[in-house]
C-alpha positions as CSV (number, residue, x, y, z in Angstrom):
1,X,-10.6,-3.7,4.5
2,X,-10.9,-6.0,1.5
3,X,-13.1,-6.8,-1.2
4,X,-14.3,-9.9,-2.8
5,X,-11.4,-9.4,-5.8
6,X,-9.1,-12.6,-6.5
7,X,-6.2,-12.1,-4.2
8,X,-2.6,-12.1,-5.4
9,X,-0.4,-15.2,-4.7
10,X,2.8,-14.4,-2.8
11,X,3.9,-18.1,-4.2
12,X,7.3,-17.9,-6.3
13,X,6.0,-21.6,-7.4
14,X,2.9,-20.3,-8.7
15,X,4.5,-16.9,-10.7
16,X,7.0,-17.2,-13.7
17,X,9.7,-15.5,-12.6
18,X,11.9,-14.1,-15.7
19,X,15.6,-15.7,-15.6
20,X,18.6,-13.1,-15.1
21,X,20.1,-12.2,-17.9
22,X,24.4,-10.9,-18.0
23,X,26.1,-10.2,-14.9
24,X,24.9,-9.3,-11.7
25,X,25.1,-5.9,-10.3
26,X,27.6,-7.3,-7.9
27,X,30.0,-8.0,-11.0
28,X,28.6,-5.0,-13.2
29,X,29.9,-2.5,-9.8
30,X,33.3,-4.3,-9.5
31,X,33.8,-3.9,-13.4
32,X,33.2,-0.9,-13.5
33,X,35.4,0.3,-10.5
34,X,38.2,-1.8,-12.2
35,X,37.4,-0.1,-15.5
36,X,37.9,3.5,-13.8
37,X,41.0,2.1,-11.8
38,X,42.8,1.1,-15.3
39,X,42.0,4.0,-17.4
40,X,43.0,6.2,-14.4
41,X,46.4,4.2,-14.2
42,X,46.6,4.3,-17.8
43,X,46.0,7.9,-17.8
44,X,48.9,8.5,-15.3
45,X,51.5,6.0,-16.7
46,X,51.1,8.4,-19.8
47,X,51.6,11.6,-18.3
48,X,54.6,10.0,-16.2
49,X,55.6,9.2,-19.2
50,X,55.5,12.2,-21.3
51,X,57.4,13.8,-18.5
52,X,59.9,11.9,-18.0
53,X,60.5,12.2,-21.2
54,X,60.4,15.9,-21.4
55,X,62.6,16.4,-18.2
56,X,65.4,14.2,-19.4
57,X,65.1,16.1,-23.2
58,X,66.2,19.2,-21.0
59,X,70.4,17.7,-20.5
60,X,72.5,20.0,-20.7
61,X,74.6,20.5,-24.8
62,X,78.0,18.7,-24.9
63,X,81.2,19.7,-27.5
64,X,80.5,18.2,-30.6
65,X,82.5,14.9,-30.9
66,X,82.6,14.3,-27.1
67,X,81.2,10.9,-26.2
68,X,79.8,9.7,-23.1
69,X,79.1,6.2,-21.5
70,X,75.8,5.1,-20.8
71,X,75.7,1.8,-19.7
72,X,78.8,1.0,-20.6
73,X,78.2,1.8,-23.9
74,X,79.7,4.8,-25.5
75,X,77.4,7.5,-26.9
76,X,78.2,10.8,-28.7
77,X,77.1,13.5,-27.6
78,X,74.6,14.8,-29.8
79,X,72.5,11.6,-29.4
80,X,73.2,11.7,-25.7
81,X,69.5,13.0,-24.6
82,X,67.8,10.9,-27.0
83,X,69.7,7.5,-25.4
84,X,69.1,9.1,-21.7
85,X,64.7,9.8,-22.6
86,X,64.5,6.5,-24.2
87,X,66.0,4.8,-21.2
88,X,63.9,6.6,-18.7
89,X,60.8,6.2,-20.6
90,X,62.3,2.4,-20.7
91,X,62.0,2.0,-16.8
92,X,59.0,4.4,-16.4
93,X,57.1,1.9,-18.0
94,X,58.5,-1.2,-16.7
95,X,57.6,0.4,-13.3
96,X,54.5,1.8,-14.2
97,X,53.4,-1.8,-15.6
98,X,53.9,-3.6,-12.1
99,X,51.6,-0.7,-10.8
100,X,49.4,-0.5,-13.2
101,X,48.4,-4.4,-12.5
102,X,48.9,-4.3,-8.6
103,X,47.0,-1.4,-8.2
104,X,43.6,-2.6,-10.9
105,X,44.6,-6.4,-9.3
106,X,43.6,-4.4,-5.5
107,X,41.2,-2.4,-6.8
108,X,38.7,-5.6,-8.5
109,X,39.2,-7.1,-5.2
110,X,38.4,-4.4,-3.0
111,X,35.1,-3.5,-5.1
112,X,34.3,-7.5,-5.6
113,X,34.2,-7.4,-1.4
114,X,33.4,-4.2,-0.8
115,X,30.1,-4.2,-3.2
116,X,29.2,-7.9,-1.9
117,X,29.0,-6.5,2.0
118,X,26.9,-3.3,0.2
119,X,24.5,-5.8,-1.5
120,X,24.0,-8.7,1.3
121,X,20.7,-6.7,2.6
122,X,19.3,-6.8,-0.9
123,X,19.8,-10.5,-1.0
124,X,18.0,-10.9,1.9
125,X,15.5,-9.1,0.7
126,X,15.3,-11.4,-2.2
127,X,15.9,-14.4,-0.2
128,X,13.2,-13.3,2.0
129,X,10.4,-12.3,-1.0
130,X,11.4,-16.1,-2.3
131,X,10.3,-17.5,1.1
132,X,6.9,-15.7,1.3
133,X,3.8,-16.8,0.7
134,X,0.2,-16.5,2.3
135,X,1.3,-18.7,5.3
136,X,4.1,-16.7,6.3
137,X,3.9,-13.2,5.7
138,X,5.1,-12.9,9.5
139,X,9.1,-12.6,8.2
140,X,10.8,-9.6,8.4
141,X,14.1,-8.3,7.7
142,X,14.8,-5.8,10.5
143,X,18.0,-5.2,9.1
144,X,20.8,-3.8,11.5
145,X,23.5,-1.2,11.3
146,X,23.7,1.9,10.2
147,X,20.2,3.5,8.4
148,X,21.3,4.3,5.1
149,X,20.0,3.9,1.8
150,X,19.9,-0.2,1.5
151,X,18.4,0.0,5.5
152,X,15.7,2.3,4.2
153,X,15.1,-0.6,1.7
154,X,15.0,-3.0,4.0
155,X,12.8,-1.0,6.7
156,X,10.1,0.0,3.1
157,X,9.9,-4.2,3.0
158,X,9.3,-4.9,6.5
159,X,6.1,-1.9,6.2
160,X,5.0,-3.5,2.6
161,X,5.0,-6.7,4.5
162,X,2.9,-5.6,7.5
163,X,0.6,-4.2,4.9
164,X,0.2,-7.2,3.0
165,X,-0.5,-9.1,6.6
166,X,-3.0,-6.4,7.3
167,X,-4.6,-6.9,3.9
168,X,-4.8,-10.5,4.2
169,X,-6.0,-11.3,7.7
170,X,-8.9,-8.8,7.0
171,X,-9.6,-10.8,3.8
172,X,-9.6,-13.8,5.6
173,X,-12.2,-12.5,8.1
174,X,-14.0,-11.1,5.0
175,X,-14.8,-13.8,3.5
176,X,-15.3,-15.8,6.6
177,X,-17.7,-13.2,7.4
178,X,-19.6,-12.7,4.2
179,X,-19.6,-16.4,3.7
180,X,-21.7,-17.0,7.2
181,X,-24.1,-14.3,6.0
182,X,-24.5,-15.8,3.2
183,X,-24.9,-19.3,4.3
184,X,-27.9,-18.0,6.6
185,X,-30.4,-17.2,4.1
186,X,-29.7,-19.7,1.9
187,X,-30.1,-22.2,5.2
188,X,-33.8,-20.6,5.2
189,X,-34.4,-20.9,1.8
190,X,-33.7,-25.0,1.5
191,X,-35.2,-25.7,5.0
192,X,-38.1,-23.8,3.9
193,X,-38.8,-25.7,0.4
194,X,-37.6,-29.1,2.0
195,X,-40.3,-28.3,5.1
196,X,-43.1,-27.7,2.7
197,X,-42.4,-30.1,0.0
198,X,-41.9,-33.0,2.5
199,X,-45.5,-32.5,3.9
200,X,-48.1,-33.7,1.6
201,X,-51.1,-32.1,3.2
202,X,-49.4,-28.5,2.6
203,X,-52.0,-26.4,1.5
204,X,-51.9,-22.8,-0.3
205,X,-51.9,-20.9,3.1
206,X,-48.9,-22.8,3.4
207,X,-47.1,-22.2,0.4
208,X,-47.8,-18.9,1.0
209,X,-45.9,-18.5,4.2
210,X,-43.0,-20.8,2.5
211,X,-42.6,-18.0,-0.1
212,X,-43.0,-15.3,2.4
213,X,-40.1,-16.8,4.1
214,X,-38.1,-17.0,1.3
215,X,-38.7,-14.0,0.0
216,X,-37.5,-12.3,3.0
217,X,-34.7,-14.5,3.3
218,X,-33.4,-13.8,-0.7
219,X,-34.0,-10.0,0.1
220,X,-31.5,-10.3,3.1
221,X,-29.1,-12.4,0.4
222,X,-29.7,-9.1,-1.9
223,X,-28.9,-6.6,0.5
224,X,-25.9,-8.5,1.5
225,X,-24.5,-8.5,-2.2
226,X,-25.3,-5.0,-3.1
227,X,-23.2,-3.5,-0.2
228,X,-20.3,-6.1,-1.3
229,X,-20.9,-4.7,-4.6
230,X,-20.8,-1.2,-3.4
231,X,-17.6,-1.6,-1.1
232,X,-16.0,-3.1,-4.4
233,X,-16.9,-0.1,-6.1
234,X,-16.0,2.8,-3.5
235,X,-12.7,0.9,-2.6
236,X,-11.0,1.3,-5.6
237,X,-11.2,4.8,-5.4
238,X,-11.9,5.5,-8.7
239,X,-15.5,7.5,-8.5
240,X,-17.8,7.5,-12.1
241,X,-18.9,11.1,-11.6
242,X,-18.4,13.9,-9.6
243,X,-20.9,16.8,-9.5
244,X,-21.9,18.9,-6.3
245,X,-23.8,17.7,-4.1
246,X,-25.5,19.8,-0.9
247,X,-25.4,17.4,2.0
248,X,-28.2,19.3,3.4
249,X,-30.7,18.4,0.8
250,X,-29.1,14.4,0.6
251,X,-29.8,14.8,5.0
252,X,-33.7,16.7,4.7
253,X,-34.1,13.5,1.8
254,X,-32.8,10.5,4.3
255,X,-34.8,12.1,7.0
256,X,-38.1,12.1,5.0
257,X,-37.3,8.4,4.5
258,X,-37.0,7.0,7.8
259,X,-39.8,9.4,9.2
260,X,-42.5,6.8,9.5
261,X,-40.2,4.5,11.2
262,X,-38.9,7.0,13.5
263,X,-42.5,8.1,14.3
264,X,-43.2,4.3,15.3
265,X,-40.3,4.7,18.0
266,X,-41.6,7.6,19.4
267,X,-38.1,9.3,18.5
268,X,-37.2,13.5,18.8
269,X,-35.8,14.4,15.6
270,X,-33.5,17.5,15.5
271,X,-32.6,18.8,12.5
272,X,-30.0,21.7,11.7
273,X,-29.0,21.2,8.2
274,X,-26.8,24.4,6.8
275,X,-25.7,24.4,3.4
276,X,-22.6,21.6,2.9
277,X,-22.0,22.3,-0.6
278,X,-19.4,19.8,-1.6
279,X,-18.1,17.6,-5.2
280,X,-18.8,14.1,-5.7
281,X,-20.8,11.1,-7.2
282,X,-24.2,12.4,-6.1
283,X,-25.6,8.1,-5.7
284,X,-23.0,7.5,-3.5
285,X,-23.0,10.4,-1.1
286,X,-26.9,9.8,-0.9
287,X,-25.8,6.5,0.4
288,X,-23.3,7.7,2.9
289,X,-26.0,10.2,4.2
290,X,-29.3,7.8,4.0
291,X,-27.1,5.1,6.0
292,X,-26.3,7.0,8.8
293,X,-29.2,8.6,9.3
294,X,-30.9,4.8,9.4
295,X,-28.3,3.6,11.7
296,X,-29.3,6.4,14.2
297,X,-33.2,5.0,14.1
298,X,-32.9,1.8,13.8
299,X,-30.4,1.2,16.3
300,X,-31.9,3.7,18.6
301,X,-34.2,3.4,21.6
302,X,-38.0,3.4,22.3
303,X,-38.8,7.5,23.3
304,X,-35.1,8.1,22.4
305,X,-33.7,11.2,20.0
306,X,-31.9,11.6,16.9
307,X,-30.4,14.7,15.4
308,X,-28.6,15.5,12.3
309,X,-26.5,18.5,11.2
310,X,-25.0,19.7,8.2
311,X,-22.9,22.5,7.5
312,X,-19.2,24.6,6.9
313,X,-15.8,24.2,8.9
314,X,-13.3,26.2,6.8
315,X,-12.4,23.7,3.8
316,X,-14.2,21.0,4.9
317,X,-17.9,20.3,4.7
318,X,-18.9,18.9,7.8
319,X,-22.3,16.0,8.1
320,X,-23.3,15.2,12.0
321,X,-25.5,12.1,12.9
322,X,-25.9,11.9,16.6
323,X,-28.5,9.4,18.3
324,X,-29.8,7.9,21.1
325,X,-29.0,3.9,22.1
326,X,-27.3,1.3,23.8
327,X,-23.8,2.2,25.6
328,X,-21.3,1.9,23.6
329,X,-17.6,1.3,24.7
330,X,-15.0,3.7,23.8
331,X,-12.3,0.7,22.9
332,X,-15.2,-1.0,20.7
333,X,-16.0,2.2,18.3
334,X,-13.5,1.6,15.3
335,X,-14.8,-2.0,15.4
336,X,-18.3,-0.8,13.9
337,X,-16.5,0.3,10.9
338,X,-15.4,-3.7,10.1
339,X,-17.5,-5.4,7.6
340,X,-20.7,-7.4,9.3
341,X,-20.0,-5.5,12.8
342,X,-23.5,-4.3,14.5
343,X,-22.9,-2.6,17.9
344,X,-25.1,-4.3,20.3
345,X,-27.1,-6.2,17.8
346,X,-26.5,-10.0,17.2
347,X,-25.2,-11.4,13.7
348,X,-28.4,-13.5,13.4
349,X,-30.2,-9.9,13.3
350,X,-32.5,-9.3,10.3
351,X,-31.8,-5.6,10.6
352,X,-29.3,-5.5,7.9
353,X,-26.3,-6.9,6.6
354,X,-24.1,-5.1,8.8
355,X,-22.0,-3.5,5.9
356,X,-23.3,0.6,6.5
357,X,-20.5,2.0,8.2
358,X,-18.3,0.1,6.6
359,X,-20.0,1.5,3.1
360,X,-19.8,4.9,4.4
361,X,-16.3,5.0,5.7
362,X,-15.4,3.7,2.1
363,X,-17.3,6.4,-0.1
364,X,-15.9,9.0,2.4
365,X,-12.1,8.0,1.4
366,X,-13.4,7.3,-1.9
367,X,-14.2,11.1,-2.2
368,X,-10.9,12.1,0.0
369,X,-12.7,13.0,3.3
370,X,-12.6,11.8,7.1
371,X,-15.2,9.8,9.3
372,X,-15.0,9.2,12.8
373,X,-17.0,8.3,15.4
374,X,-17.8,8.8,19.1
375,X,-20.3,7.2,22.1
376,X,-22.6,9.6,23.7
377,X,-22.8,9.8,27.3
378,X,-25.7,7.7,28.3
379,X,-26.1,5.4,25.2
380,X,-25.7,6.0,21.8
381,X,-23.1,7.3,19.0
382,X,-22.0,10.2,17.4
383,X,-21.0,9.9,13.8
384,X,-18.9,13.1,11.8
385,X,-18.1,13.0,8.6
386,X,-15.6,15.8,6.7
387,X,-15.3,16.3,3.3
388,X,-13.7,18.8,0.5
389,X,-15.7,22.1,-0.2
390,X,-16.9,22.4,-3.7
């Protein structure tokens, strides 16, 4: 569920997008594995190096004045392990220098593939974010093989992407919906004031009803923009006080309210309000509390009954609001918690705006607490709300 805010545009035309800057991580991986592949070769071509060294040092002494070929050339025999270590060391290193290049030569191109089959799903996942926009948020990656790290990347994408759907559909029947309700009484108003300033004989007793009209029509426009007001306000979760608040006393309050019209119906109130101490923003609970109990009689029956209970389940506060009415389905209860829903009553209906139990599942997240709902057997509904203890 959405509010009236500006929503974000999923457009890559319509957001700067900051240029890349160096390498990519493709070529910043295979770097670096050829960086550790050379100094590791390096590394070993040293000690190789040092032992040849050190094992050909080791020759055995010769009688002094002795000489000995090497190569064809003759050497004496005091400078004989000196010739043979600088040889060694000679074709350690030519050896070592072909393997030193064949094996960092293998190991750039084995991380240049290796880390470009590793990275593939996060260019999908760019290529896919670059695709998006509001008209189709329907892509997803669904990303096959084996579930590791980059899948659980790719699976976190396709969710954000079904929430982002979510989000906007419901904004688009949001503001479908709020602007028919709004287009109703503002219908009234300019049919009213063309009707009556058109007809030349109006009188005061018609000006009178004109502004009766209109009055009722622009109170209906009020009530409509207050509960968008308040559903901006609870859904951002961020609540401007929070001091405890007894649910009885907000339920004895919302009942002394609705009394007279309650009386009209001929309706059996029940009330068994127990202390529900809990912590919140005391306007707002008063809200959640005063709109269900005004659900429960205005959408009730002639004769019907209506009862109302407060009270303690463990942690939890619990606030009941049970009453009489019309049947209501068991597929069709989450519905009345959409914006401009009214179970059983028609949009035209002048009986609200149709934004209460929207409101009160808002403020109840809002304050970190549950609300369901469930029909009675025989007509009617059963509302429960749960929140933290103080």
């Amino acid at each position: 569920m959405l509010t009236l805010r500006p929503a974000l545009s999923l457009n890559p035309a319509e957001r700067s997008v900051r240029p890349r800057r160096g390498p990519g991580l493709r070529a910043r991986l295979t770097l670096l594995a050829t960086g550790l592949s050379a100094a590791v070769s390096a590394l070993l071509l040293w000690l190789g190096w040092l032992l040849v060294g050190a094992v050909v040092a080791a020759v055995p002494e010769l009688p002094p004045g002795s000489t000995v070929e090497v190569n064809g050339v003759p050497v004496a025999a005091d400078l004989l392990g000196e010739v043979l270590q600088q040889a060694a060391r000679e074709r350690v290193l030519q050896a070592g220098s072909v393997a030193f290049l064949l094996v960092v030569t293998a190991t750039a191109l084995l991380a240049w593939v290796l880390t470009g089959q590793v990275l593939r799903p996060l260019h999908d996942v760019t290529a896919t974010a670059r695709r998006l926009s509001v008209t189709s948020l329907d892509e997803r990656l669904r990303l096959p093989g084996p579930r590791d790290e980059v899948a659980e990347l790719a699976d976190t994408f396709d969710a954000m992407l079904d929430r982002l759907q979510a989000a906007f559909d419901a904004q688009r029947r949001f503001v479908a919906n709020a602007s028919h309700e709004l287009r109703t009484p503002l219908a009234v108003v300019r049919t009213e004031v063309d009707v009556t300033l058109a007809d030349p004989a109006a009188d005061e007793v018609e000006l009178r009803r004109m502004a009766a009209v209109i009055g009722e029509a622009t109170l209906r426009a009020q009530q409509l923009v207050d509960g968008l007001l308040m559903l901006a306000r609870t859904e951002g979760g961020a609540l401007r006080a929070r001091e405890p608040v007894d649910l009885a006393c907000l339920a004895a309050t919302a009942l002394r309210i609705v009394e007279p019209e309650g009386r009209s119906l001929g309706l059996r109130v029940r009330a068994c309000t127990a202390s529900a101490p809990a912590t919140g923003d005391p306007a707002l609970l008063e809200r959640v509390v005063g709109n269900l109990v005004e659900n429960a009689v205005r959408h009730n029956v002639h004769g019907g009954w209506v009862q109302v209970c407060t009270g303690r389940a463990g942690q939890r506060v619990m606030l009941q609001v049970s009453g009489s009415g019309e049947l209501v389905a068991p597929d069709a209860v989450d519905a009345l918690f959409e914006p401009f829903h009214r179970g059983g009553v028609a949009r035209t209906s002048r009986d609200g705006a149709g934004l209460g139990l929207s409101i009160v599942r808002a403020v109840v997240a809002a304050h970190g607490g549950t609300v369901h709902a469930d029909p009675v057997p025989g007509g009617g509904l059963t509302v429960t709300v749960h929140l933290p203890v103080q």
